[in-house]
N, C-alpha and C positions, 0 to 999 in steps of 0.2 A: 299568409299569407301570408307569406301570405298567402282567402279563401290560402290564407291567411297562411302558416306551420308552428309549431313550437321552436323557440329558441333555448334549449336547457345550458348551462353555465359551461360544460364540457364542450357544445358543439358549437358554442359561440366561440370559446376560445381561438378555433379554427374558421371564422363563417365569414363568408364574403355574398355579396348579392350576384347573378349572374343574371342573364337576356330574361327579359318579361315574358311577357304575354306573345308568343309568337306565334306564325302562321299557322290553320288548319286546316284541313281538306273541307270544303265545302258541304253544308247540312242536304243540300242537291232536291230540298223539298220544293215544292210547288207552290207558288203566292197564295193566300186562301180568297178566296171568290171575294167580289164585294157585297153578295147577298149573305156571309156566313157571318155568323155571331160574331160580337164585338170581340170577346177574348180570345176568338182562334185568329181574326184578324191580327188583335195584336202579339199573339205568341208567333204568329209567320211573319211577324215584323222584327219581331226580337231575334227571331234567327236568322233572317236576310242582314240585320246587324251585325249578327255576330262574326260575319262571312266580310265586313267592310275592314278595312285597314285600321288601325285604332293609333290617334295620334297622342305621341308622347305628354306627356301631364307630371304634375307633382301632387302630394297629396300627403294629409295629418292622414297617419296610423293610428289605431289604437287596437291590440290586441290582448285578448285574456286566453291562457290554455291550461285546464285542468286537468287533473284525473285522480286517482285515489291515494297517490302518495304526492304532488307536486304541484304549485299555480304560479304559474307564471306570467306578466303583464310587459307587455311592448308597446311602447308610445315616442312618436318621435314624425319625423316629417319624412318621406320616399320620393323618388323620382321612376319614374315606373315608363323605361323605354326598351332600347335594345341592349341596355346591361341597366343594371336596377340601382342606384345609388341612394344616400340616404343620411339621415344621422338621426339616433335611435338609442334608447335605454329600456334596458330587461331590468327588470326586479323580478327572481325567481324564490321559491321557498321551497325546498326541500327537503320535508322532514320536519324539521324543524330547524334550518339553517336558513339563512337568506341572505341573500347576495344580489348584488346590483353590479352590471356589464353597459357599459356604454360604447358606443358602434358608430365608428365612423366608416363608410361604402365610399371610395372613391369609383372613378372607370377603372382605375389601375390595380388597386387595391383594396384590403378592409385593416381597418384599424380596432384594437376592442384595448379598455382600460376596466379592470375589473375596483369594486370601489375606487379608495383613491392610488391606487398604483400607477405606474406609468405607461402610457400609451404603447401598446404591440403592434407593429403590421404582420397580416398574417396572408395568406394565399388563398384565391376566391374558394370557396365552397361550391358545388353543381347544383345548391339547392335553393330554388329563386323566394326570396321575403314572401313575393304574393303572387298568389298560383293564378296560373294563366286559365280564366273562368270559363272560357267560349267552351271547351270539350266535357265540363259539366252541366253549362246550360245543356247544350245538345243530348247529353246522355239522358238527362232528366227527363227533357220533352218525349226523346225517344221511347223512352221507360214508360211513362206513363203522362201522355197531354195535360190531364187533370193535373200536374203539379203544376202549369200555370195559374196563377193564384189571381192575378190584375194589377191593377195600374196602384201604387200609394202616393204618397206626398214623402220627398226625403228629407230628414230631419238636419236636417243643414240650413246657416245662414241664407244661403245665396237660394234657396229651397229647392223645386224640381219636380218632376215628378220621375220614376221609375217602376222596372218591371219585376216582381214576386214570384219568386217560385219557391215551392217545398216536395219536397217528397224524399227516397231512400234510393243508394246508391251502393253497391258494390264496392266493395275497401279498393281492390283493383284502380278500381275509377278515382279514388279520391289521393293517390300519390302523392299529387303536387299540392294538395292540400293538408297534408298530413308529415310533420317529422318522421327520419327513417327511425326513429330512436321508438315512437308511438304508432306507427306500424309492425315495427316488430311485436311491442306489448300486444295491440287486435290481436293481431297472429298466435302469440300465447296464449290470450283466454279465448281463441276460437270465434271474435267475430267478425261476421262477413258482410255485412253491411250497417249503415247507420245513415240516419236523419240529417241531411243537407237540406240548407235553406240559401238563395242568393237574393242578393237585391242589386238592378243591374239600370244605371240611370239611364237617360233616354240619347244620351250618345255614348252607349253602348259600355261604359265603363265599372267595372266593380264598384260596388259599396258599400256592401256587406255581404261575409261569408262564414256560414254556422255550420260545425257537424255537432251530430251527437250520437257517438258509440255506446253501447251499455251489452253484459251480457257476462257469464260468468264470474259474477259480485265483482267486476270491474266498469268503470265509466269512463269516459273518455269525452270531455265538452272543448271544443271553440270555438270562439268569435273574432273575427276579424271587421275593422270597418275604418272604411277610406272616406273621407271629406273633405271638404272646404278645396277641392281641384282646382290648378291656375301653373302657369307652367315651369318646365323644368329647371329648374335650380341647382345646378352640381353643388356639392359641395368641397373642399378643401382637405388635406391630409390635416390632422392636428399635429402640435408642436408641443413638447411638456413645458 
């Protein structure tokens, strides 16, 4: 994510944030009755949501992305609109190397200083920090109703409540969720789906996004999770 992607040292070098969460063709389902159960009431609520316009916000990052040779952790603050900006630090390990990338997202540009080196600008990347959720919700519910799970409490200051889902999802589907670098990997060990989970607060906004690939003695886990929302904060080019 961002719903999260992997940032690896190589594609940070080049990464910039581009347009968020943009428009989607309408779920075009039917309001659920008011005599119908309370969770299919509210999964037709979640997706009359996710069909609303969704108003720009800022928001703490925190990402983890693993798999069998690499873990990498993203943490920093986003602004999550019609170009995604941010400032943000990767601690990756490779192997047994590890290296720390710091990210500055302007509108205009992305800035990355690897350790202490000095500040690069580099030209946007096509690949948005945090995957635009709405066309997984939908796929989900589509796939199979039951992955609507209910209502939780969100583990945030300000608290909340939001909407659970889990179920399995077609690599296809999870694009913007997934680095092109570890869709290629799926693609090598042949798999074709994996374990998504979202948590989607009650104005409609991400807040956490899980896959989990596994399948010829490879794995593939992430999590992404957006909190503490309030609003947008561009940030500044840095200066060495």
């Amino acid at each position: 994510m961002s719903v999260s992607r992997s940032w690896t040292v190589a594609v940070v070098a080049a990464a910039a944030l581009t347009g968020c969460s943009g428009s989607s063709p309408s779920s075009e389902q039917a309001p659920a009755s008011p005599s119908a159960p309370a969770s299919e009431r509210e999964a037709a609520g979640l997706l009359a949501l996710m069909d609303t316009p969704q108003a720009p916000f800022s928001a703490t990052l925190s990402e983890r992305v693993r798999d069998t040779s690499s873990d990498e952790r993203t943490s920093g603050a986003v602004n999550v609109a019609d170009v995604q900006t941010g400032e943000l630090s990767v601690v990756g390990l490779d192997g047994d190397v590890v290296t720390t990338v710091y990210l500055t997202l302007t509108r205009e540009a992305s800035y990355h200083r690897i350790d202490e080196g000095l500040w690069t600008r580099t030209e946007r990347s096509p690949e948005p920090l945090v995957a635009d959720h709405r066309p997984l919700v939908r796929a989900l519910l589509a796939t199979d109703p039951a992955s609507y799970r209910g209502m939780e409490k969100l583990r945030t200051r300000k608290g909340g409540q939001a909407y659970r889902l889990s179920g399995r999802l077609p690599v296809a589907e999870l694009r913007q969720a997934v680095s092109a670098r570890n869709l290629r990997r799926l693609t090598e060990h042949h798999i074709t789906d994996c374990g998504t989970g979202l948590l989607i607060d009650t104005d409609g906004r991400l807040s956490e996004l899980t896959v989990d690939c596994a399948g010829d003695n490879y794995q593939l886990t992430s999590t992404l999770d957006l909190s503490e929302f309030g609003p947008v904060t561009e940030p500044k080019a840095p200066t060495d």
